[in-house]
N, C-alpha and C positions, 0 to 999 in steps of 0.2 A: 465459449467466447474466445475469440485470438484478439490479442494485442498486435498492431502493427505500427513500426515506424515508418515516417517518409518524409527522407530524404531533402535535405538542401542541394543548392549546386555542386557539391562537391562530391553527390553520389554515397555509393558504398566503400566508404573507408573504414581501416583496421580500426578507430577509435569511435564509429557509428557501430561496429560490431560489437566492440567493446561495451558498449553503453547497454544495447541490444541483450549480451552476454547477462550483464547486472542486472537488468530489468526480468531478465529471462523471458526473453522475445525473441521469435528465432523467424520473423517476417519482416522484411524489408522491400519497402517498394523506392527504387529509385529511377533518376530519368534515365539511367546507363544500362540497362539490363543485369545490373549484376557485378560490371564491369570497374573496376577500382582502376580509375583515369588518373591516379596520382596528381593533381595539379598543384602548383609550386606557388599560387596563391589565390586567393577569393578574385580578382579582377580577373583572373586568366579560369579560372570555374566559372564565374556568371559568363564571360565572351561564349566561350565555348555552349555553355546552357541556350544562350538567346541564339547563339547560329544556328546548336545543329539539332537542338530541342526545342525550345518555344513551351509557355506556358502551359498555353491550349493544350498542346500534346501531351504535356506532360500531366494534366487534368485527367485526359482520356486514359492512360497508362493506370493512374489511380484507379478511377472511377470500374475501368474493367477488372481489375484485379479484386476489387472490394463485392461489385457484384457478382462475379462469378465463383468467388473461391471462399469468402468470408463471410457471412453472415453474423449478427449480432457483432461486429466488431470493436476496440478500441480505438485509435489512432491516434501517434502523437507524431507531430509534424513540427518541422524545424525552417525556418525562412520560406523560401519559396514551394517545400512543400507542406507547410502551416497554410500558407497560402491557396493552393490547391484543395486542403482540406475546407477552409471556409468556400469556395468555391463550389465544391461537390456538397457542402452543409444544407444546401436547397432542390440537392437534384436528387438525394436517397435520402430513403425513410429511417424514422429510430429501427426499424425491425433490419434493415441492414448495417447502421451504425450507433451503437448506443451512446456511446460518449466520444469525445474528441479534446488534447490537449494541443493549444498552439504555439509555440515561438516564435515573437519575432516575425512575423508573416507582412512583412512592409506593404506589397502589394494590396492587403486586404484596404490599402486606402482607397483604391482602383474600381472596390467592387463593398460598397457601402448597401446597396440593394438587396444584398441575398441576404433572406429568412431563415437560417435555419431551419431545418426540423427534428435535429436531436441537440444535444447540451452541448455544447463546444464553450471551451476555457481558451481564451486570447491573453498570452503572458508578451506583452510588448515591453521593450527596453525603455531606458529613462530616458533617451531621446533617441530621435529618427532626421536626418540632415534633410529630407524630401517634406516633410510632413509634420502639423503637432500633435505629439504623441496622447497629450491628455485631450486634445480635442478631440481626436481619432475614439479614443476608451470614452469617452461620455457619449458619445454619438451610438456607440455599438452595444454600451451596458443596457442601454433602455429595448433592445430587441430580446422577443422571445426567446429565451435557451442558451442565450449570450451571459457570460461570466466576464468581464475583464480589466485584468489588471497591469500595474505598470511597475516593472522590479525596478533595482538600484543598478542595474548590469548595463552594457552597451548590447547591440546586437550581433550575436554569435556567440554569446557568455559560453553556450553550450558545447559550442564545437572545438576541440583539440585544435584545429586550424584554422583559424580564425583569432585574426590579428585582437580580439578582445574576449580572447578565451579565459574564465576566470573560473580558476581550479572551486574556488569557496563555493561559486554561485552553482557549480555542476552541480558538484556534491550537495548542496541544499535543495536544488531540485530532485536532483535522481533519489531522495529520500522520501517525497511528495509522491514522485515517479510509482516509484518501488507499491506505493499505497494505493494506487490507482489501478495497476495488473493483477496485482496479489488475487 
């Protein structure tokens, strides 16, 4: 079974590897090929995601990577690709992904329709500026294979860059994390 991360707008950066490192996950799927874009902040990472990626693509990019190469997989996905993972949650089987963790996946307001078919965990933040976040988690707890909750964190608790990076909230998850790869 492989664990795989994927990726926010911000791609593959040293402290997605980092995380990656600790979990001891050594697959990353991001919408950059690989490619560490340095961006110098979230407004100028999403521009660039929606110009020269787009979501759909970045689905496809998943979605190939997951069936051709990984079977039985894990996934934990971070903003827009938490989002991408709820997306692909209706289009492959548990026999290709067994479980899935998400953060933060704003977009999954977008797309309320998909059924999963394997167990996906939705850790959304205490609020969302677009959307309400506890209407959003009561809407979604009641579907099959659906987990979700709603931390004390903003969104991006997770990521080093990210203007609401919160060192405590990493670290209590990546402990949750660590339990889930093991």
């Amino acid at each position: 079974m492989s664990a795989i991360v994927v990726s926010d707008v911000f791609g593959k950066t040293s402290a997605l590897i980092s995380l990656c490192e600790e979990l001891k996950v050594s697959i990353i799927v991001d919408p950059y090929n690989g490619v560490d874009m340095g961006f110098k902040s979230e407004a100028e990472a999403y521009a660039y995601f929606i110009e020269n990626v787009g979501f759909n693509a970045y689905l496809a990019i998943l979605q190939k990577t997951i069936e051709s190469n990984y079977p039985n997989s894990i996934l934990i996905g971070f903003s827009v690709g938490a989002s991408a993972i709820w997306a692909l949650s209706d289009k492959v089987s548990s026999n290709v992904v067994k479980h899935a963790i998400c953060y933060y996946g704003s977009q999954i307001r977008n797309l309320t329709e998909v059924k999963p078919k394997f167990a996906i965990e939705l850790v959304f933040p205490k609020s969302e500026p677009h959307f309400d976040v506890l209407e959003l988690q009561s809407k979604l707890s009641k579907k099959q294979n659906v987990t979700a909750i709603k931390v004390a964190h903003l969104h991006g608790f997770m990521n080093y860059y990210s203007n609401n990076y919160n060192q405590v909230a990493y670290n209590e998850q990546l402990k949750l994390l660590c339990l889930h790869v093991s």
